[in-house]
N, C-alpha and C positions, 0 to 999 in steps of 0.2 A: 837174422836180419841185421844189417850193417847199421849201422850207428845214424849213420846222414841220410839214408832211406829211411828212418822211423822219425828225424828232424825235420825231414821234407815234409814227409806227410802230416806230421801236428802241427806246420806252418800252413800249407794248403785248409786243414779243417777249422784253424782257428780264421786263418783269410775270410774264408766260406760263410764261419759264421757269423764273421764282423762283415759281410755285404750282405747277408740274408734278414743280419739284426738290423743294418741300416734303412735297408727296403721293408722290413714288416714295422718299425717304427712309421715311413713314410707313407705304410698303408697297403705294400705292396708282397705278395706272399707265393711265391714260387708254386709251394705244393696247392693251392687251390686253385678248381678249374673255374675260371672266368672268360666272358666273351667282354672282346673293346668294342666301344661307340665311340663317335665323334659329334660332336658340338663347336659350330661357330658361332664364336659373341665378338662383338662391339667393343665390350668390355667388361671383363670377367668381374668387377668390383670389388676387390680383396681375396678374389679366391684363390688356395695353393694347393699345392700337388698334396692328399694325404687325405684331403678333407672328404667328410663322406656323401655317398650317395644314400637318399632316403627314398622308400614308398609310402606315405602316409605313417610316417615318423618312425619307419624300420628300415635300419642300417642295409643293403645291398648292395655296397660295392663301394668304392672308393675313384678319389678324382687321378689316375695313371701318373699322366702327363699335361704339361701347358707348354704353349709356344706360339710363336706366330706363324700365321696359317700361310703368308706368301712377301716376298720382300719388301713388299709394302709400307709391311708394318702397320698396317691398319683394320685386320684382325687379326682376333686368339683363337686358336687351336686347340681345344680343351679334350684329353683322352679318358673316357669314362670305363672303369675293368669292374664288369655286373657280373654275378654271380649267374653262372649258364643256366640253372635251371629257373630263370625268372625270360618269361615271354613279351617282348617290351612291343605292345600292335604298332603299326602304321602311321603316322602324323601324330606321336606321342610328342612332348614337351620337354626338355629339362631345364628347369627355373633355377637361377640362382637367388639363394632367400640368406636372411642372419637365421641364427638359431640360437642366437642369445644378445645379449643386451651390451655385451662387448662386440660385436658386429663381426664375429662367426663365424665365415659361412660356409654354404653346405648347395647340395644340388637335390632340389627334389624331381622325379618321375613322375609328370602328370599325363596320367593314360589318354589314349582315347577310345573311340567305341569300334576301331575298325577290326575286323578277322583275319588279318592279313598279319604278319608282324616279321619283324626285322632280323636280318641277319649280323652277322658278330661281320663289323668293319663300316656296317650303314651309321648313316649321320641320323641325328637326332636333331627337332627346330630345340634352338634357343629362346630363352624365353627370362626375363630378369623382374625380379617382385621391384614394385615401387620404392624408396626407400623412405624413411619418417621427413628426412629435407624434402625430398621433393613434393611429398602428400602436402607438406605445410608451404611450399614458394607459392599457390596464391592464397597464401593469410597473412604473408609476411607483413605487408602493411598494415593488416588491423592489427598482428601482434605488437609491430612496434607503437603506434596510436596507443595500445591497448597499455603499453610498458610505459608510454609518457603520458598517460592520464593515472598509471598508478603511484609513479614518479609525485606526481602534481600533487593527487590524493595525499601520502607520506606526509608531501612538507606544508600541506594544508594541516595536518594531523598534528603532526610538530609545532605549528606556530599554533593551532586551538589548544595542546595542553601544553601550556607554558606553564610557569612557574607561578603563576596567579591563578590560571583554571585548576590546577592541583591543590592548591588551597583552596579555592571554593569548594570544590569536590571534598575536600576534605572537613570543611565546616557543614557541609550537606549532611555526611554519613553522619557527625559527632552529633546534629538534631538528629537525626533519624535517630540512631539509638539511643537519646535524651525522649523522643518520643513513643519509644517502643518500649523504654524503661518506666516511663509516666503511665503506658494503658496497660503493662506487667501489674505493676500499683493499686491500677483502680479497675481491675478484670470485674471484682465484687460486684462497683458500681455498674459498670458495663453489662455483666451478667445479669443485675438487676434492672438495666433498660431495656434489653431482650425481652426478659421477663413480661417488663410493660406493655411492652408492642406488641406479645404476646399474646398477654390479656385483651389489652384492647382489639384485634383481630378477632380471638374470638368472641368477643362480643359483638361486634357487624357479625362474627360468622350467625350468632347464635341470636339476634335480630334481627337477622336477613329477614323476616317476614313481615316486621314492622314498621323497615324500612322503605320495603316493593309497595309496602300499602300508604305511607308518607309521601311517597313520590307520584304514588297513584293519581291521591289526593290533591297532588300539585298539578296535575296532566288538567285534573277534571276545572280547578282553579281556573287553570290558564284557559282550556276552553271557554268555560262560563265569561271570562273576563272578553274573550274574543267575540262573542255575541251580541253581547253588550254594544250600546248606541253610541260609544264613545266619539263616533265623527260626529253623530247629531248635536249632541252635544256641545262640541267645540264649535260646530257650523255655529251655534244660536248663541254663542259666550262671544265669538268674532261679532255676529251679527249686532249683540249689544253693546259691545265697547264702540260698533260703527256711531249708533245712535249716539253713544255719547258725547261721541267727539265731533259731532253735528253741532248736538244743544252744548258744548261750550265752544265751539264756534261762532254759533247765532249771539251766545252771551257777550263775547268778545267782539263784536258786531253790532250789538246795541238792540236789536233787533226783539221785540217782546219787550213786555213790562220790565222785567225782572234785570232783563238786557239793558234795557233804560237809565232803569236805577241805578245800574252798575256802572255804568258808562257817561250817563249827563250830570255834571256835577254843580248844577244850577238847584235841582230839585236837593244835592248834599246841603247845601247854605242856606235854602229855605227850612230846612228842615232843623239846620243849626238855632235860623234866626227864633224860629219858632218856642225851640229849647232854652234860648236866652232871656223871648218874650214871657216866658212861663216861670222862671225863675227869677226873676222879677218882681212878679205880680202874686207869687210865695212872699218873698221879703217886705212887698208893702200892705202884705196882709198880717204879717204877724207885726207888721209897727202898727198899723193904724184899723183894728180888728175893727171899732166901733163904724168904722167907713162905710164897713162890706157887711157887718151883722147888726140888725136893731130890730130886736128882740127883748120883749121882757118877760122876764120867767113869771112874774105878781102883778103885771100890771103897770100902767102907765101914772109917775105922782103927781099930784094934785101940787097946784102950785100954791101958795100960803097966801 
């Protein structure tokens, strides 16, 4: 074999194999038999040639080819190369979705229920998953509301721990564990309040009988006291303070003796003069006794 026939030909296989590597890198593989679909979209949303086709999250095929579907320019022309031995029925779907959180993407094959199914060059409906922008444009207002009240929160938060509320804060906690250190200390004590409250619990526990029957006693108290003539009573205590305040009415009044005497003060001066006439007639009994007694204890004498 001549020298430049055996250079041709390892220039042809190395050719061959650097278009074969380029297309099975881009997803596309000469030796495997696949049938093409077609898919019209709107808008492919990041999709590119290579990227794969899924059924319920198993690789089947890869995205061929993209282009636009007529001079327009107002759709994409998406060629889908599925592995022949997959059956794709009648009004099946192919959705463009992400498959990862770098936004992906990929084509999945949503069946449908029909018996019918497609031949290798049939179109397939397009069909595109929502994306997380658009699931959120109408919250977009509460979000932002939501980012200027967290805004507000922040420097609400900021201006409450200033450099005076951290120091309070911090005289707080040094009582607290000035406090916590003090009932460390006196647990003893503590321990023996317990103790007390203790005891005395059980002691109502363990008088509960002579307690139910103290209380009894107070039930029977209270009734007895509620039987009791208590309104007669008070009726006949009003009744007499009425009287009273009659008779010193009448007294203020003049009204009866007693009223009189209380009230006319003509019988006060007689009754003075009377006390003056009488002391008097003391003083001129003890000057001149012989006046008022003539009396002889022997006898009457004999004149000489």
């Amino acid at each position: 074999m001549r020298k430049e026939l055996k250079i041709g030909l390892i220039m042809i296989i190395a050719i061959g194999s650097v278009i074969w590597g380029v297309n099975f890198l881009k997803g596309k593989n000469f030796f495997s038999n696949t049938r093409r679909y077609y898919v019209i979209y709107d808008d492919i949303n990041g999709l590119v040639e290579a990227n794969g086709v899924f059924i319920k999250g198993y690789k089947v095929g890869h995205v061929s080819e993209i282009d636009f579907s007529d001079k327009t320019l107002t759709k994409l022309k998406v060629i889908l190369a599925i592995e022949s031995d997959i059956l794709i029925p009648e009004g099946s779907k192919a959705r463009i979705y992400s498959i990862d959180l770098l936004s992906n993407k990929a084509v999945e094959l949503i069946f449908s229920n029909s018996k019918h199914y497609l031949k290798a060059g049939d179109t397939l409906i397009s069909d595109m998953e929502i994306s997380v922008a658009k699931q959120l444009e109408p919250y977009k207002i509460q979000l932002y509301h939501l980012l200027s009240s967290s805004d507000s929160l922040s420097n609400s938060i900021l201006k409450i721990f200033n450099a005076q509320t951290i120091s309070n804060l911090r005289t707080i906690f040094n009582n607290l564990k000035v406090t916590s250190n003090a009932l460390a200390l006196n647990s003893d004590y503590l321990t023996a309040s317990f103790d007390n409250i203790e005891s005395i619990t059980q002691n109502f526990k363990d008088n509960n009988k002579r307690i139910n029957k103290i209380v009894k006693n107070l039930d029977i108290l209270a009734d007895s006291l509620s039987h009791l003539q208590i309104g007669n009573s008070i009726s006949k205590l009003n009744q007499t303070l009425d009287e009273t305040q009659k008779i010193l009415t009448n007294l203020q009044a003049g009204q009866g003796t007693l009223g009189k005497i209380l009230i006319n003060d003509s019988l006060y001066f007689s009754f003075m003069k009377s006390v003056a006439d009488m002391d008097s007639l003391i003083n001129d009994i003890k000057a001149n006794p012989n006046r008022y007694i003539n009396v002889s204890l022997f006898g009457s004498h004999k004149k000489k």
